[in-house]
C-alpha positions in Angstrom: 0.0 0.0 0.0 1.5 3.3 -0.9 1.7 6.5 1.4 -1.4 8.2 1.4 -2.6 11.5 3.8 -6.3 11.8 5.5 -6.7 13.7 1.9 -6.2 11.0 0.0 -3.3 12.3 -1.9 -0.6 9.9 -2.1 3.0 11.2 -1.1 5.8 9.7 -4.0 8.4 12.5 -3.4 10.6 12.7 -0.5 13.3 15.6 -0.2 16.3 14.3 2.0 18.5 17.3 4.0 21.9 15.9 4.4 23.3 19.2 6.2 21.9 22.1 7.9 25.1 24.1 6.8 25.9 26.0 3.5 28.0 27.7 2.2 26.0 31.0 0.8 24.4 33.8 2.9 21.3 34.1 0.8 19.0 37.0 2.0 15.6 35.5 1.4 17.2 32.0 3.7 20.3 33.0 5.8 20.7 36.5 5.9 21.6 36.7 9.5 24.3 33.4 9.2 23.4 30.0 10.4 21.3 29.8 13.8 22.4 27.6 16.5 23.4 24.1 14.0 22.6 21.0 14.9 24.8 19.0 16.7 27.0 16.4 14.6 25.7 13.5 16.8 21.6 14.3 16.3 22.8 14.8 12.1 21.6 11.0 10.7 24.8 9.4 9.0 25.0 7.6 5.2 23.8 4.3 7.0 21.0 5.8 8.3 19.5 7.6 5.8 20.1 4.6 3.5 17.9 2.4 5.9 15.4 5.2 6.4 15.3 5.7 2.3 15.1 2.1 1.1 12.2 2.0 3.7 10.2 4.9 2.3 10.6 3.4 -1.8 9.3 0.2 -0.2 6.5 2.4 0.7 6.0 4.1 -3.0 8.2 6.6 -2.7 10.0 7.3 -6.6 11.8 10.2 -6.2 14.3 11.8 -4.1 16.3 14.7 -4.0 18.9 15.5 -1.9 19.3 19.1 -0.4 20.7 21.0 2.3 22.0 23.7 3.0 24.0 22.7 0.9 24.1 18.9 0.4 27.9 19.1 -1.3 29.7 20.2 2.0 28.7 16.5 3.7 31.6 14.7 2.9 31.7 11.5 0.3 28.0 12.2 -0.6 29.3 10.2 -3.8 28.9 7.2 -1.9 25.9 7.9 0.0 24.6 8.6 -3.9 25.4 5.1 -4.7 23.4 3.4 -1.9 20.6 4.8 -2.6 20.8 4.3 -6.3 20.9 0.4 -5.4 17.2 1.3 -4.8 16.1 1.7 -8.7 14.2 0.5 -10.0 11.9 0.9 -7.5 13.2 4.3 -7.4 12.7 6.5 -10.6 14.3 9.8 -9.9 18.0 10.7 -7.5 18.5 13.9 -7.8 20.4 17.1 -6.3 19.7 20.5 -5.4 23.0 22.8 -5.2 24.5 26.1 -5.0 26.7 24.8 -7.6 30.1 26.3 -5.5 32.0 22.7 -5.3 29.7 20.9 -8.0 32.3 20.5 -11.4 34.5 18.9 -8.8 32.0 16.1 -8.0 30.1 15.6 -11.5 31.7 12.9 -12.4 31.1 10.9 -9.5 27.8 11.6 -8.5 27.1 10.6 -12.3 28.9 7.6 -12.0 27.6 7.1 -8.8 23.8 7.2 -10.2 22.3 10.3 -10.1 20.2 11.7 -12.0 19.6 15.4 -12.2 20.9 18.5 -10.7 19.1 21.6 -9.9 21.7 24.6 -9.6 20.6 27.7 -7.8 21.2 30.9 -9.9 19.8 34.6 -8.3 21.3 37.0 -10.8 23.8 37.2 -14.2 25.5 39.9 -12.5 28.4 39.3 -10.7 28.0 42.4 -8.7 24.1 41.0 -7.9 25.2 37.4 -7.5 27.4 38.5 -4.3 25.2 41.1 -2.8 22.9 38.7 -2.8 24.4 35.2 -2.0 27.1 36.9 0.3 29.5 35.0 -1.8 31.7 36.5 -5.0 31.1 32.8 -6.6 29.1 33.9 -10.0 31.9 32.0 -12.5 31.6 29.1 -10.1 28.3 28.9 -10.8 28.5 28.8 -14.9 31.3 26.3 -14.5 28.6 23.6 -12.4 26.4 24.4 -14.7 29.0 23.6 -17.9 29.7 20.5 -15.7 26.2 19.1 -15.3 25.8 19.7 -18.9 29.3 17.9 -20.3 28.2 14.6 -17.7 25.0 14.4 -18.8 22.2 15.8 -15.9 20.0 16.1 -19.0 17.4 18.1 -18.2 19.5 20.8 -16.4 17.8 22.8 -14.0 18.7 26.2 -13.2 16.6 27.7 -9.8 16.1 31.3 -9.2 14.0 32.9 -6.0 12.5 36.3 -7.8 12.2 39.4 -5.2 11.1 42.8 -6.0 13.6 45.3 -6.3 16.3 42.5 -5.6 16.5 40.7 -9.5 13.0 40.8 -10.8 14.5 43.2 -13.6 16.6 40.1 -15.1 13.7 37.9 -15.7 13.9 38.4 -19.6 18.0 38.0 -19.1 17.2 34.7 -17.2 14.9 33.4 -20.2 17.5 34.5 -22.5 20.0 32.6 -20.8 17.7 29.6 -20.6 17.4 29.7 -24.5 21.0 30.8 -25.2 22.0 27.4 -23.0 19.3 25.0 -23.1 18.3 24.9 -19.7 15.2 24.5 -17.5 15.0 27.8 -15.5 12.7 27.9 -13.0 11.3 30.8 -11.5 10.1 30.3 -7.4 8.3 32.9 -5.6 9.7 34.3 -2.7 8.5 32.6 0.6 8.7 33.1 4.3 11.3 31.1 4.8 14.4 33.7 5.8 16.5 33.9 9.2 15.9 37.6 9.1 11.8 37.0 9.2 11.9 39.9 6.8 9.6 38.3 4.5 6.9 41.0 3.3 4.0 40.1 0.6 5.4 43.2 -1.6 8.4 41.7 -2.2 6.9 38.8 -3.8 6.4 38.7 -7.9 3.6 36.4 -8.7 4.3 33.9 -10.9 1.4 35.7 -13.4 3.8 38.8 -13.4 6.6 37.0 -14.2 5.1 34.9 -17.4 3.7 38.4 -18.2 7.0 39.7 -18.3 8.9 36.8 -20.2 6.3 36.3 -22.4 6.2 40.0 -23.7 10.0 39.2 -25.2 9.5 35.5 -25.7 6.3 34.3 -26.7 5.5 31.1 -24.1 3.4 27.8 -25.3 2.5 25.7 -22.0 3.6 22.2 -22.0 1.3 20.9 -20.1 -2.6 20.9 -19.9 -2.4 19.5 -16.4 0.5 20.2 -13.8 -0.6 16.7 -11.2 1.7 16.8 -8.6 4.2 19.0 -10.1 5.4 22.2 -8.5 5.9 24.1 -11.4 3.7 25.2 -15.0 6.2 23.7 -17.9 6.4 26.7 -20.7 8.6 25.9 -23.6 9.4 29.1 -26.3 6.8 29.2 -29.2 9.8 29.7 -31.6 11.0 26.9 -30.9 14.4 27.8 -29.2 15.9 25.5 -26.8 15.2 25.5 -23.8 12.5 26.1 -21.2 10.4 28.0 -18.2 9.0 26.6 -15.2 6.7 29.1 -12.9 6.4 28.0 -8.9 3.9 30.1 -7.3 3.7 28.5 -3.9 2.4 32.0 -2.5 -0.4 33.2 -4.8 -1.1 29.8 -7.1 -0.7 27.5 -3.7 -0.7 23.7 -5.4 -1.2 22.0 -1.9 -4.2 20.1 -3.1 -2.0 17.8 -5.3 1.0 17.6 -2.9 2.9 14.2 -3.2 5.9 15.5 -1.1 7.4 14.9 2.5 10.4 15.7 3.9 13.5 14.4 6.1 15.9 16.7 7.7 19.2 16.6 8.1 18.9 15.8 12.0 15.9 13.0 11.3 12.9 15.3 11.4 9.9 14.5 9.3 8.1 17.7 8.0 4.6 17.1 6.5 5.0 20.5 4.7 7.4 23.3 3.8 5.6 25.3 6.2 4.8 22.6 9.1 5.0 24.4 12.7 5.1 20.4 13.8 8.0 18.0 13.2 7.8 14.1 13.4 11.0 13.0 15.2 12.2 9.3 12.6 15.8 9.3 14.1 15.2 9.0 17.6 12.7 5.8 16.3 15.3 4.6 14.5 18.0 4.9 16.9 15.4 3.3 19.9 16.1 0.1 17.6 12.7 -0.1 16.5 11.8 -3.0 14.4 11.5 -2.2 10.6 7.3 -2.8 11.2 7.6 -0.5 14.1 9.4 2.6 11.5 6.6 1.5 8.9 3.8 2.4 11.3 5.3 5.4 12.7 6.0 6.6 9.0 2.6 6.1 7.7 0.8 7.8 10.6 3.2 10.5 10.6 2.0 11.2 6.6 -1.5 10.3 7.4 -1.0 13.7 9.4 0.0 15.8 6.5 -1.5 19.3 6.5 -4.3 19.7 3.8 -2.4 23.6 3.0 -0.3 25.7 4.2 -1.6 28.9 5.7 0.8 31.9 4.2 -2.5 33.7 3.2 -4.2 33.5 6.2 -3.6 36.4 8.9 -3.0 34.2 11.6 0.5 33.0 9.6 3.4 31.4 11.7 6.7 31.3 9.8 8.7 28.1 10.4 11.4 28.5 13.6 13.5 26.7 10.3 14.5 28.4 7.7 14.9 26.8 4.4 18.3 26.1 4.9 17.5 23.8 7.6 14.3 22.1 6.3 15.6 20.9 2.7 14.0 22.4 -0.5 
């Protein structure tokens, strides 16, 4: 039987932190600098979370992606990779999110390894932009992981980008140029309340309608898909057929909670039932108790029978996370 909520949606995607720490000061995630970390004996090691994820594709999961922070600074994630790769085919989809820093030097082993994909965070063309806004002066570092993903093979290549007002919402038509001039997926996210600063204001957000507006004005969009399921994003490609391709995520104004299908681990064993969850679902202390593998089952399936039926960003009564996004996995 698969994983299914009390809303009968059935949960395939699980998003594995592997470390609370990164190695960018983003300012819509870590603005402030890392809160108090976790401590290196409550972070789950390789053998766990192999255990924990060969469990959850028993139970229907197909895809995983592992995150952070930023997932390259845990040390011989190549080999972690590789156990949980012995899980297809069962599992359809390994894949990584990164900020790109140290990904050309470990391409070619996480691609031998197994994975998949990669999805490289990108905020702005400008290496000026890039620093003010990551903290870090690592914009060449970025178009070489994204040159590397491309020469291994991460085919589709996935480029992120978190759009604030006033911050780099004026680059959206650079970013789809880019996307054509490169062939890439880029992927436009709203900005959520996810920061260490709690700075977060509805202003700052562009809606995902503004921003097709905008690209579409200088590059005519055709939707790829007539129905987005459990996806998080609206699949554009460009009506002259360039190369190439858009993806919208409007988690604040176009919320998609109905069709969820995700869950999450963090990096120190804590299930979250949502991005937004004020609640989290302690696995690694289960785990470490030396529960029987029935025993983590049950405590797994009621934990995502409790899933959240939406998150509450709109509502007035709104409690950001104590995590910030960093710490929760994306």
């Amino acid at each position: 039987m698969p994983l299914r909520d009390a809303h009968n949606r059935i949960i395939r995607d699980l998003r594995i932190s592997l470390t609370d720490r990164c190695n960018f000061r983003c300012f819509y995630c870590l603005p402030n600098g890392e809160p108090a970390l976790a401590r290196k004996d409550t972070i789950l090691t390789f053998e766990e979370i192999a255990y924990i994820s060969e469990i959850f594709v028993s139970l229907g999961i197909e895809k995983i992606r592992l995150t952070g922070g930023e997932p390259l600074i845990r040390k011989n994630i190549e080999e972690l990779t590789r156990q949980i790769a012995r899980l297809k085919p069962g599992l359809k989809d390994l894949a990584l999110t990164t900020n790109g820093f140290d990904f050309p030097r470990h391409a070619e082993g996480l691609k031998t390894a197994g994975l998949d994909r990669v999805t490289i965070s990108l905020d702005s063309l400008k290496p000026e932009r890039f620093l003010e806004i990551t903290g870090v002066d690592a914009l060449q570092r970025v178009f070489d992981a994204i040159d590397a993903a491309k020469k291994f093979g991460f085919e589709p290549v996935k480029i992120n980008a978190v759009v604030v007002r006033g911050r780099n919402d004026d680059e959206l038509v650079d970013f789809a140029r880019f996307a054509r001039e490169n062939d890439l997926s880029f992927r436009f996210i709203e900005f959520m309340p996810l920061d260490s600063g709690h700075e977060w204001q509805r202003e700052m957000v562009v809606s995902g309608r503004e921003i097709y507006k905008t690209i579409n004005e200088a590059f005519p969009l055709v939707l790829k898909q007539t129905n987005r399921g459990s996806e998080t994003a609206w699949k554009y490609g460009f009506a002259d057929g360039a190369k190439g391709g858009i993806g919208i995520i409007a988690p604040v104004t176009e919320m998609f909670c109905g069709a969820c299908s995700r869950i999450r681990l963090t990096a120190d064993g804590q299930i979250r039932t949502c991005l937004f969850s004020t609640v989290e679902h302690n696995l690694r202390d289960v785990v470490r108790s030396g529960a029987s593998r029935d025993e983590i089952v049950d405590f797994i399936r009621d934990v995502v029978f409790k899933k959240e039926p939406r998150h509450h960003i709109n509502d007035r009564e709104f409690v950001q996370p104590t995590r910030t996004m960093s710490f929760i996995g994306g």
